[in-house]
Every structure is written in C-alpha cells, then in structure tokens.
C-alpha positions, 0 to 999 in steps of 0.5 A, a space after each residue: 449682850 448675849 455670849 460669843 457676839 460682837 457689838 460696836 457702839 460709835 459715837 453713841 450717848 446713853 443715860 441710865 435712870 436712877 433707881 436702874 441697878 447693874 452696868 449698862 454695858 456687860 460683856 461676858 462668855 465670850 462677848 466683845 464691847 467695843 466703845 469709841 471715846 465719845 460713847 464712853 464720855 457721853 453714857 450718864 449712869 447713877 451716882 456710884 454705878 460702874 459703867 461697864 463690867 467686862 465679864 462674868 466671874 470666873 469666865 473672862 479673857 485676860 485681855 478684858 473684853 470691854 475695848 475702845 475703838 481704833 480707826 487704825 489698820 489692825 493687821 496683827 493676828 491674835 496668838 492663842 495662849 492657852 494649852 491645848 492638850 488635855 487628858 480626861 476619864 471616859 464618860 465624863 464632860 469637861 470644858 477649858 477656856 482658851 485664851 488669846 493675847 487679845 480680846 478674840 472669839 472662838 470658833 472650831 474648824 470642821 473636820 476631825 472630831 468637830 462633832 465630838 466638841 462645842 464652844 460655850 463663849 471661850 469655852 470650848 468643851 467636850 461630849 461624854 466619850 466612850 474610850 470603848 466606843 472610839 476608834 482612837 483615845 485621842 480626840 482633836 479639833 482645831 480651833 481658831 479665834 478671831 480678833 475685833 477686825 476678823 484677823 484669824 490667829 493660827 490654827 492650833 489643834 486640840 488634843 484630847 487623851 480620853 483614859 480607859 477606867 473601870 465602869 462595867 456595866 452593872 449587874 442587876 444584883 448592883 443596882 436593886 440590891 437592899 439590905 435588911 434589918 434585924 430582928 432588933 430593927 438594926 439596919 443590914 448593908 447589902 452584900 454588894 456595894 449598890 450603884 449611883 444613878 444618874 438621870 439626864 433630861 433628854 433621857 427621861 421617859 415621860 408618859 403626856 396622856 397618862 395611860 401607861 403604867 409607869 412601873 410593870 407589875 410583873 417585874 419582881 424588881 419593880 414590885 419592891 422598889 
C-alpha cells in the first residue's frame, strides 16, 4: 500500500502462491491496514511466510500500523506524543517522526509557515532555510493527526529554531584555487582552504539540443579547470 493511505479489508480471502516471496499485507510511511478477524483467518500464504509486516525499519508508529477492525463507536481523539520543538543550522533539511498513541496519520494545517514543511508518511520535514533570509529564526506549523475513524488529536505547533553559522559566501580565490607541484613532483596545497560543492538535481543546467558550449573559452577560470 502506498505511503500516508488507509486501506480497510472486511471479510476479505486472499491466498498467496507458492514461489511469491514478501508479506502479502505491508503497510509503512505512514500507511494504515485495517483487517477484520475474518480477512486474517481466510489469507492463505506459503509455508513459513509472514502474513503482514506492519513497516519499514526505522519508519514505524510505536502503536504498529497493521490493526483489526472494530464496529465499536470510537470517539477518542489520538494524543501526539512526540516533542515538537526542534533547533537545526540554517541551509540544511531535516526531518522527525511524530508519533501518536495510536495508529494515526499526519497532516499540516495551513497558516503559518506551512509552505516551509512537507510530510513524508510520519514524517514531517523542513526545507533549506536562510536564517538571513527569515523575518523571524523561528519557523512553526501546526500539525494534527487522525485516528482510523478520522477523530482529530490536538492541535500541537511545531517550532523550529533555525541557527545563525558561518557560511559566507565564497570568494573565487576559494573555489578555483589549485595547488602546485614542485620541481620534485611533490605536491603543494593551495593557500586557501578550497570549497565543497554541492549539486541539486532541479539545479543542473542541461543543454537537450547540444549547441551551446558548456564552458566559456574566455573565462580564465574555465580554461584551467
């Protein structure tokens, strides 16, 4: 089942063939299974094949998120039990799983800084900020998360203290500096200290018809690297 869904299997009978590797039923990133008692008894699989596996490693609710099904009136609103105040460097992304009391899906609320944040699943992550660029260090949302019969929890904000570091821009002398070699072919170290790069996919430039140089012949930067 795909990330953040919610699938409900009611007296259901499925059977897996011999030779069919993995769980029949997986839920992960998010993703709620609910079986009857009747769709559980009724799933044949292989000889030594687990009938579900409730989620990736390293992704999972606490509560699971493999449940059976209940016909009893559920009323009770899930409680989110994660911390929700976090402090990150500027420029960079992270991410943290927010967990509930139950199994429960997790959704931003708009308003805020809701175009700053994103939910993977129960994941909820944050976009490179530019502690220079905001108007305030501290960036919120507010999340909510729903249980199996859509009962909302609390709304809880999200908080998230972006700190100042040192990342001024790089001087050219940085980035194109080379070292030498000495007469003996030993090798020198550049003055400077040099500089990382780092490439993005929705930032490389690509030329589809092939007729523009890809390096300027009349930059000297260019002609020696």
């Amino acid at each position: 089942m795909f990330y953040g869904s919610l699938v409900r299997a009611y007296n259901c009978r499925f059977e897996q063939k011999t030779g069919i590797t993995g769980e029949p039923f997986r839920a992960e990133q998010g993703g709620i299974l609910v079986l009857d008692q009747a769709t559980v008894s009724n799933t044949k699989v292989p000889s030594g094949q687990a009938l579900y596996i409730a989620e990736a490693a390293g992704e999972g609710n606490p509560a699971g998120s493999i449940t059976t099904m209940s016909t009893a009136a559920d009323t009770t609103s899930p409680v989110i039990q994660t911390a929700t105040d976090f402090a990150i460097n500027e420029n960079v992304t992270a991410g943290w799983i927010i967990t509930a009391n139950e199994p429960a899906q997790l959704r931003i609320l708009p308003g805020k800084n809701r175009d700053k944040f994103s939910t993977y699943g129960w994941r909820l992550n944050i976009f490179r900020q530019d502690y220079e660029k905001l108007a305030s260090p501290t960036v919120s949302c507010d999340i909510v998360m729903y249980d199996l019969k859509r009962n909302p929890s609390a709304v809880r904000t999200v908080n998230v203290t972006i700190n100042n570091v040192a990342d001024d821009p790089i001087a050219a002398n940085d980035l194109f500096n080379k070292g030498t070699y000495t007469e003996t072919g030993a090798y020198r170290p550049p003055a400077t200290a040099g500089a990382w790069l780092t490439i993005e996919p929705g930032f490389i430039w690509q030329d589809y018809e092939m007729t523009i140089p890809a390096i300027n012949p009349g930059g000297s930067d260019c002609r020696d690297h």
